[in-house]
N, C-alpha and C positions, 0 to 999 in steps of 0.2 A: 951757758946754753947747754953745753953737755952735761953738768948735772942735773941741770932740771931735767935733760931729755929723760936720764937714767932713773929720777924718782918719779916721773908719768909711769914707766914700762910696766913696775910695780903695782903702781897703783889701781894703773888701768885693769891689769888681771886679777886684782884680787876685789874686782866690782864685778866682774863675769865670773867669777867664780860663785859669788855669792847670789846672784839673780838664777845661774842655769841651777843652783841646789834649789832655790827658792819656787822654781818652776818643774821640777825634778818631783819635788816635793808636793807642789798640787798636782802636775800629772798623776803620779801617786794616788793622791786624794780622789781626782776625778776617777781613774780606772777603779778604785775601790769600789766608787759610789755606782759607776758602770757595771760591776759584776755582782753589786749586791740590788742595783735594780733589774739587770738580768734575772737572778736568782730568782725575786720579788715576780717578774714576769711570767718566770714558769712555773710556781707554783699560783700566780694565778691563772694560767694559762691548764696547769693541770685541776687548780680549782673549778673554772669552768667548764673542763672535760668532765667530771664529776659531776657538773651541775646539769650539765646538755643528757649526760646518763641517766641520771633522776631524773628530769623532765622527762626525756622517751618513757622510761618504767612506769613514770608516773600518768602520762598520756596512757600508754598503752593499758593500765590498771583501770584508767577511767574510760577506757575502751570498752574494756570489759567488763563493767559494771553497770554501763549502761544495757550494753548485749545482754548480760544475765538479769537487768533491769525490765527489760523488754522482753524476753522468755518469762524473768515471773511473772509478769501484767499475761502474757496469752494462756499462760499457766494456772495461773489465777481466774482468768474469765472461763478457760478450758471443765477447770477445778468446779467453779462457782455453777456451768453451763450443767455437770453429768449431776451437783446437787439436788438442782432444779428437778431434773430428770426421775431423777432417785428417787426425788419425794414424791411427785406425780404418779412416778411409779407404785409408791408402797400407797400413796391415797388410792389407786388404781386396784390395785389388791387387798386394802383393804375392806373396798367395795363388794370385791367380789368374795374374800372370805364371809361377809357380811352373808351374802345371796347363798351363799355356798349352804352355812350354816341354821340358813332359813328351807332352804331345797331340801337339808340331810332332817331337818327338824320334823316337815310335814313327813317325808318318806319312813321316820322311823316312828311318826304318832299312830298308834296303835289304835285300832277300832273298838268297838264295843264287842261287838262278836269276838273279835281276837281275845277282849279282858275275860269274857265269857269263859272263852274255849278252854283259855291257858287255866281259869281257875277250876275246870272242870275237868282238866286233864294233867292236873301239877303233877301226882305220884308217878305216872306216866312218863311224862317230861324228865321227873328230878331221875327216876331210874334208867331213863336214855331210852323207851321201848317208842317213845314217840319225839316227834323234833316239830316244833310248833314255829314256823315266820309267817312274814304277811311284810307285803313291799306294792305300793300303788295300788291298794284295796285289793290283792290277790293275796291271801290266805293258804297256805301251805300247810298240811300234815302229813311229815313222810315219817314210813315206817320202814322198819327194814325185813328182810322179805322171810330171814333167818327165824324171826318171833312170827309171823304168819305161816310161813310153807316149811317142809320140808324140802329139802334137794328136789329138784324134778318134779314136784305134785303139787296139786291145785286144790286140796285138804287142809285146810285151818287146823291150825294148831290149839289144842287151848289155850294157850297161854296170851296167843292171838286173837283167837274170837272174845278172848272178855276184854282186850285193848280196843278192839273194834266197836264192841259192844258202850263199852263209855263211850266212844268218839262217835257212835250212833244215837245215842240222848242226848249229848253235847249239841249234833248237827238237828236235830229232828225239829227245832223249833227256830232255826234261821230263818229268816224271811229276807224273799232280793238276792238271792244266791245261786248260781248254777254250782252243783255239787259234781264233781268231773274226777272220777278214780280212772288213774294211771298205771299202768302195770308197765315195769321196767326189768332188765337182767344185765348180765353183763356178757362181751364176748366170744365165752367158751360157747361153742356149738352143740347142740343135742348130740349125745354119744350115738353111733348107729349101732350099738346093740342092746340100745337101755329098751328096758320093757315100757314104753310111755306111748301115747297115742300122738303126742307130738311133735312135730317133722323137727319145728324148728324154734328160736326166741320168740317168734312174733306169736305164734300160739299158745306158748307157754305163759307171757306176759299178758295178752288179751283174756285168757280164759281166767289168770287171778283176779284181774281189774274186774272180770264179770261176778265170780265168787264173792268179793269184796260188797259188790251192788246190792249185790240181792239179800247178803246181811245186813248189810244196810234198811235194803227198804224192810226187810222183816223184821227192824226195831225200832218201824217205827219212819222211817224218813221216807216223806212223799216222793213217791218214785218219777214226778215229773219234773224234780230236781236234780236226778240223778242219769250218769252217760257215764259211759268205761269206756277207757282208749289202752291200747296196747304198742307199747312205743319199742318194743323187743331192747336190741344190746342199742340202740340208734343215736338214744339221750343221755350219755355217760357223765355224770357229775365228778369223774375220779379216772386215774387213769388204770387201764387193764392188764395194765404192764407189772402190777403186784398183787397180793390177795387181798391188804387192806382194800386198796382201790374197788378191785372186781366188789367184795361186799358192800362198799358204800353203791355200788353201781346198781345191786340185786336190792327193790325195794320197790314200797307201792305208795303212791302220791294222792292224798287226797284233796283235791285243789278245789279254793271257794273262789267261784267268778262272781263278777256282776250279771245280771241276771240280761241286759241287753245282751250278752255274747251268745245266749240262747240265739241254736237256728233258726225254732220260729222268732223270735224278736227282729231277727237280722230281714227273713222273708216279708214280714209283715209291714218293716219299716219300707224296704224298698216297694210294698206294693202301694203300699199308702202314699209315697213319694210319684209312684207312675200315672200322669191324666188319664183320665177316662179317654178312651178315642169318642171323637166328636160324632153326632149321628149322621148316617146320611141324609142327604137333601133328598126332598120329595120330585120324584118323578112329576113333570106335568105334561097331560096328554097335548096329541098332536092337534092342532087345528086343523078344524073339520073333521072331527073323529067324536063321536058317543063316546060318553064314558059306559064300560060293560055294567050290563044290571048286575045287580049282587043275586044271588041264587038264597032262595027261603030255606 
């Protein structure tokens, strides 16, 4: 019995020896395979973090693509809306460039009289002693006052009267025309110590426009065409603030109307427009009264 007790003691511990390594050894194994699915865990665990990141950025990009989706659609319709406009706009002008150029067409076709005038006054014209327009059938021939007068006088110059002189054959066979000479100056005042008979512009300028007339009718142009106005410094085409200005200011205007702006034309129109006043009604005697005899 005692030896066998002493070969169990043996034996027994060298079976425990060999199951705690055997269990030592999967412990082992298991903690391994615990720290490398740990491991395993947090990089998926940081893989997800990752993924959760990209999702947000990625929301958040399709946030804003929608946003900027939706500004280009009002952008677009915005865009599309002032086209519209634009185009409206340019067919809107170019209607009225149309009109425009139809208004500037008739204002600058030139009349018969004008082709007349200008072909019977070209040397005139081409040397500057005459300036020939015409705008809404009003016909203009201005001269300048320098080739008519002298400084302060109401004495035709020659060089003047033979300008005037064409531009009186020229006008003498118009018909339908009021013929209306203008005398014009510029600012400067009569000196008060010039030897002149007059005060002021307005005499100086009426008295050329009357000289001008009367050449006129004396070559010839029916004088019931013809009226002179004296407009003194009043009608300034330039300013008097230089001497070019003041010259272009000193100058005589011979202006072709329409023959209605005649004052008889104007008086006549309106009398012909005014009824007759109706007659009176006849008196009838009183009852019971003779009527008086008439006297032989």
């Amino acid at each position: 019995m005692h030896w066998c007790v002493v070969l169990l003691v043996p034996l027994a511990g060298c079976v425990s020896q060999k199951a705690f390594d055997s269990k030592s050894q999967e412990a082992l194994s298991l903690k391994q395979q615990y720290d490398e699915q740990q491991e395993q865990m947090k990089a998926l665990e940081q893989k997800l973090g990752e993924t959760r990141t990209t999702a947000e950025k990625a929301q958040k990009e399709n946030a804003e693509l929608e946003s900027s989706l939706a500004n280009s659609d009002a952008e677009r319709r915005a865009l599309r809306k002032r086209v519209d406009e634009l185009s409206d706009l340019n067919k809107e002008l170019s209607r009225n460039t149309e009109k425009l150029e139809a208004a500037k067409e008739a204002l600058e076709k030139k009349s018969s009289e004008y082709e007349s005038l200008a072909k019977s006054l070209k040397d005139e014209i081409k040397t500057g002693k005459i300036e020939l327009s015409e705008l809404k059938g009003r016909m203009v021939v201005k001269m300048k006052d320098k080739i008519l007068f002298s400084s302060g006088s109401t004495k035709l110059n020659k060089e003047g009267q033979e300008a005037l002189e064409k531009v009186a054959q020229a006008l003498k066979d118009v018909q339908g025309k009021l013929i209306r000479v203008e005398g014009h100056t510029d600012n400067v005042p009569m000196p008060a110590d010039a030897k002149t008979e007059f005060d002021s512009n307005w005499e100086l300028s009426t008295t050329r426009a009357l000289v001008v007339v009367k050449l006129l009718q004396e070559q010839g142009v029916p004088p019931t065409m013809l009226s002179a106005l004296g407009y003194g410094e009043y009608q300034p085409i330039a300013s008097n603030q230089t001497a070019d200005g003041r010259s272009l200011n000193r100058r005589i205007e011979i202006v072709l109307a329409p023959a209605e702006q005649a004052p008889s034309a104007v008086v006549a129109a309106s009398v012909k427009k005014t009824p007759a006043p109706a007659p009176a009604p006849a008196v009838k005697p009183a009852s019971g009264t003779k009527p008086a005899a008439k006297k032989k």
